[in-house]
C-alpha positions as CSV (number, residue, x, y, z in Angstrom):
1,X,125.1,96.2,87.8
2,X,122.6,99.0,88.5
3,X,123.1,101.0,91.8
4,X,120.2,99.4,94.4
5,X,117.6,101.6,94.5
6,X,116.2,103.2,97.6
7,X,113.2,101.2,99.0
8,X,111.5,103.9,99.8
9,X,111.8,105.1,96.4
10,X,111.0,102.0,94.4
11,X,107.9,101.1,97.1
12,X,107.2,104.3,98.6
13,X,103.7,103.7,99.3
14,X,103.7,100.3,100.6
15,X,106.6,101.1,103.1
16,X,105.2,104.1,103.9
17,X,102.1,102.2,104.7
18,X,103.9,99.9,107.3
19,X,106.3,102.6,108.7
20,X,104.3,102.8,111.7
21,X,105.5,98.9,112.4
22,X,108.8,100.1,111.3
23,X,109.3,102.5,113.5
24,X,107.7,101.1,116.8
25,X,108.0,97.1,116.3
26,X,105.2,95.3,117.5
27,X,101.8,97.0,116.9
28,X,99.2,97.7,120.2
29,X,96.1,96.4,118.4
30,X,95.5,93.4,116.6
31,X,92.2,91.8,115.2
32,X,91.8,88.4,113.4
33,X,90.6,88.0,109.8
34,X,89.5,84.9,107.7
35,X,92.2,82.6,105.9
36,X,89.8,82.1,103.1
37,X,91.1,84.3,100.5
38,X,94.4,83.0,100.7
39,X,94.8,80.3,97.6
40,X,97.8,77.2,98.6
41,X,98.3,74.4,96.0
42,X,102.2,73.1,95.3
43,X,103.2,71.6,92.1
44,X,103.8,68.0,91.6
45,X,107.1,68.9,89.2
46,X,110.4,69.3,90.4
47,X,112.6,72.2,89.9
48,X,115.3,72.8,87.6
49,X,118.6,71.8,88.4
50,X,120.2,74.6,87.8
51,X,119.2,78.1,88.9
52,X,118.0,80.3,86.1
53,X,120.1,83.4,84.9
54,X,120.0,86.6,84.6
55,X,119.2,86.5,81.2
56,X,116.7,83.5,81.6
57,X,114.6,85.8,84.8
58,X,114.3,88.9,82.2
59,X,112.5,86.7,79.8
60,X,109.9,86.7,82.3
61,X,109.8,90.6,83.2
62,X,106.5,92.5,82.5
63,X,106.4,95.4,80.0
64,X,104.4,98.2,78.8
65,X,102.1,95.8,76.9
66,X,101.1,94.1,79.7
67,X,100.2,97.6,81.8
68,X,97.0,99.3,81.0
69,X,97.2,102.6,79.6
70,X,99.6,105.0,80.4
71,X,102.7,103.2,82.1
72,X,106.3,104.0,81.4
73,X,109.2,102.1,82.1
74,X,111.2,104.1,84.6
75,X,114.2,101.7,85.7
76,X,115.0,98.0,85.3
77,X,118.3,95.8,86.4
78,X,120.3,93.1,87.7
79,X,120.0,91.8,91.8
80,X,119.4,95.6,93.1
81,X,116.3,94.5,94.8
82,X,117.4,91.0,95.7
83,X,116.6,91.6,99.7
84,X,112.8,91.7,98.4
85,X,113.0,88.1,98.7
86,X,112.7,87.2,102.4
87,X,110.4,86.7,105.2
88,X,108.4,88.5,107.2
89,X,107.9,88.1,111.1
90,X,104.5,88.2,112.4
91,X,103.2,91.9,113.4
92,X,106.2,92.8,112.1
93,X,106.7,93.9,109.0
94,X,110.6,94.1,108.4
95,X,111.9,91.8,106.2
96,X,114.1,89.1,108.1
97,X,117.7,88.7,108.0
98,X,118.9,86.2,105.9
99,X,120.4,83.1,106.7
100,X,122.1,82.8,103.6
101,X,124.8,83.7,100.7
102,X,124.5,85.1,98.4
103,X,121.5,86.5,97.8
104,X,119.1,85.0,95.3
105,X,119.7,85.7,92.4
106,X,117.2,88.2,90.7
107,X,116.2,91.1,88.4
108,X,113.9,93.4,88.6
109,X,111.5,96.4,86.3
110,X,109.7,99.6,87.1
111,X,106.6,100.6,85.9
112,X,105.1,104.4,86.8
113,X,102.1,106.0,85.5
114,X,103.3,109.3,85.3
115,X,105.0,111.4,88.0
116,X,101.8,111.2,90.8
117,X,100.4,107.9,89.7
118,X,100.3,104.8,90.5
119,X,103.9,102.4,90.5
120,X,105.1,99.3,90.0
121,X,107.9,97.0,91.2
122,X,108.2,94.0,89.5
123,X,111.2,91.4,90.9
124,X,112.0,87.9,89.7
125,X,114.2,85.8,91.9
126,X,115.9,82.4,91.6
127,X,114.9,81.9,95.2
128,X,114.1,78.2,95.1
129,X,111.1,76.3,96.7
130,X,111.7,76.6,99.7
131,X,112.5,80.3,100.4
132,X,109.0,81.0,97.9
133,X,107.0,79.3,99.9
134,X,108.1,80.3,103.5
135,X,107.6,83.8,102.1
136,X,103.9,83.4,101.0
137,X,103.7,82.1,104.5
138,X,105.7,84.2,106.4
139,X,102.9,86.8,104.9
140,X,100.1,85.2,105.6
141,X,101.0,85.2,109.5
142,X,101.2,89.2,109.5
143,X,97.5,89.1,107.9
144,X,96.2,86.8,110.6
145,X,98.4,87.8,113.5
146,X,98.5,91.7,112.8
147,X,95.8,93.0,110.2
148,X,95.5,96.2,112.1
149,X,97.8,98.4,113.7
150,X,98.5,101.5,115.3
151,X,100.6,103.9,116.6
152,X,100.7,107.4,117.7
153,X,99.1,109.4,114.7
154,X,99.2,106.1,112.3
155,X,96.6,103.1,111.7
156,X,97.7,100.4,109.1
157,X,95.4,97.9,107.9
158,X,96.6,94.8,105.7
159,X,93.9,92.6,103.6
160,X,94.2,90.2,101.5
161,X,92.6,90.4,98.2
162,X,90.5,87.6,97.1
163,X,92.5,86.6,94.0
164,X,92.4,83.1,92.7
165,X,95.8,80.6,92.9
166,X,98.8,82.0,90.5
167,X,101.1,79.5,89.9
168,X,102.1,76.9,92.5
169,X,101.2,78.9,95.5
170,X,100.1,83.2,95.6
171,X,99.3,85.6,98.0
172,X,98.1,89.2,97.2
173,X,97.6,92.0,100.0
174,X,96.2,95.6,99.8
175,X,97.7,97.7,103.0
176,X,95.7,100.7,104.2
177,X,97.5,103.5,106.0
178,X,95.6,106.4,107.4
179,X,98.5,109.1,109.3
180,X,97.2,111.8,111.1
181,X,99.1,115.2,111.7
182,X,97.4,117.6,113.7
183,X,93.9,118.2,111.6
184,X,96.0,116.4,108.9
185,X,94.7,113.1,107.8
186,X,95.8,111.4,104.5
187,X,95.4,107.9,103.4
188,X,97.5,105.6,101.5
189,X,97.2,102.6,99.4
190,X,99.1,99.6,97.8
191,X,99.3,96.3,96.9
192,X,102.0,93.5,97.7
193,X,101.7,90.4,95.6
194,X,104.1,87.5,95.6
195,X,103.9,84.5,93.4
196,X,105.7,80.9,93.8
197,X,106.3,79.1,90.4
198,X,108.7,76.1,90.4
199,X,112.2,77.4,92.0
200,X,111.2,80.9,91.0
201,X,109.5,83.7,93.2
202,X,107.7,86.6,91.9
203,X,107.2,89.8,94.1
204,X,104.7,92.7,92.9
205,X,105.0,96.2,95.3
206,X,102.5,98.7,93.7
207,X,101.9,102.5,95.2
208,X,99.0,104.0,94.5
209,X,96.9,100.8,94.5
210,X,93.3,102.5,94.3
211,X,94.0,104.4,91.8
212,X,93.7,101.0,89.4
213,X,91.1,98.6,90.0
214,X,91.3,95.8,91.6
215,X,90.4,93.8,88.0
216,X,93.8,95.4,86.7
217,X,96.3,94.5,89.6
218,X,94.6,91.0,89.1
219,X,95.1,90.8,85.9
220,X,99.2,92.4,86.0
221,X,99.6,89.7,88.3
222,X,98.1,86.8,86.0
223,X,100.5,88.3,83.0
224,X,103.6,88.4,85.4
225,X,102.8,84.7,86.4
226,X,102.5,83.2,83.0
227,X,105.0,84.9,81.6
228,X,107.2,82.6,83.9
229,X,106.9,80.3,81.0
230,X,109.8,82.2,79.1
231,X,112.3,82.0,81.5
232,X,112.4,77.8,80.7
């Protein structure tokens, strides 16, 4: 088994994006946003009766051929990012605790563009239907309870992006953080994507978000989904 990975190494962007919720809890401003571009439909097929493998969920990894030009795979492995697959409280952004064990089962695959570009996280997770769907909700809250918050030198905004339904049930999100040191301000981007298919969940973390178009991360997201079919 591969040693976990850092978070903040393997989504550096997108947590740096929410630290300011991570650090102080509960945001002081709030606004609402429309529900529209959030896609629901749930498949009329059951699940399988047994959870897939390991080897089964790598079947359905990306790889360089699905990335546009210039990505690299940088790491890969068995269950090291298997607490990617929990819920989220409302207006705040730290994963849950888990009320269960073990962990679902999961793998995962890293995709950079260079050193300074953008990069992608990629984990597949046994997780069941259940679990998938309460964290494409869980999500959804935080968008409509929280879409903007701040804190002392930090303002985070989360959107969701208007993509159409990937498998049974998808949300995608870009997240906006603007930190401001002194004269100091920088911005940063990414993406969180997380796809319910069947018994099996899907989460996409990308840094450096605006630095691909917003046709690209839709379109890494549509090849992630149907490459579910392999996993059988």
């Amino acid at each position: 088994m591969n040693q976990k990975p850092d978070k903040l190494t393997v989504a550096a962007a997108f947590l740096t994006a929410v630290a300011v919720v991570l650090g102080t809890g509960a945001p002081v401003a709030a606004s609402a946003v429309s529900r529209d571009a959030t896609v629901w439909a749930f498949a009329a097929y059951p699940a399988a009766d047994t959870p897939p493998t390991h080897k089964q969920l790598r079947r359905g990894l990306l790889n360089l051929s699905d990335m546009p030009p210039g990505f690299a795979l940088t790491d890969r492995g068995d269950d090291a990012m298997g607490d990617l697959f929990m819920t989220y409280a409302p207006c705040d952004m730290r994963p849950g605790e888990p009320d269960y064990e073990p962990l679902p089962t999961s793998v995962f695959v890293r995709l950079a563009k260079g050193d300074a570009g953008p990069d992608l996280v990629e984990a597949i997770g046994a997780t069941g239907t259940k679990l998938s769907r309460e964290m494409i909700r869980s999500l959804d809250k935080v968008v409509d309870h929280c879409p903007v918050s701040v804190s002392p030198g930090a303002t985070t905004t989360i959107r969701r992006l208007p993509f159409p339904r990937f498998g049974d049930a998808s949300i995608a999100i870009r997240v906006i953080a603007r930190h401001r040191d002194g004269y100091r301000v920088s911005t940063e981007h990414s993406m969180v994507g997380i796809v319910a298919s069947r018994d099996v969940c899907i989460v996409f973390q990308l840094s450096k978000a605006d630095e691909l178009s917003v046709q690209d991360i839709k379109t890494i997201m549509r090849r992630g989904t149907r490459k579910l079919r392999r996993i059988g």
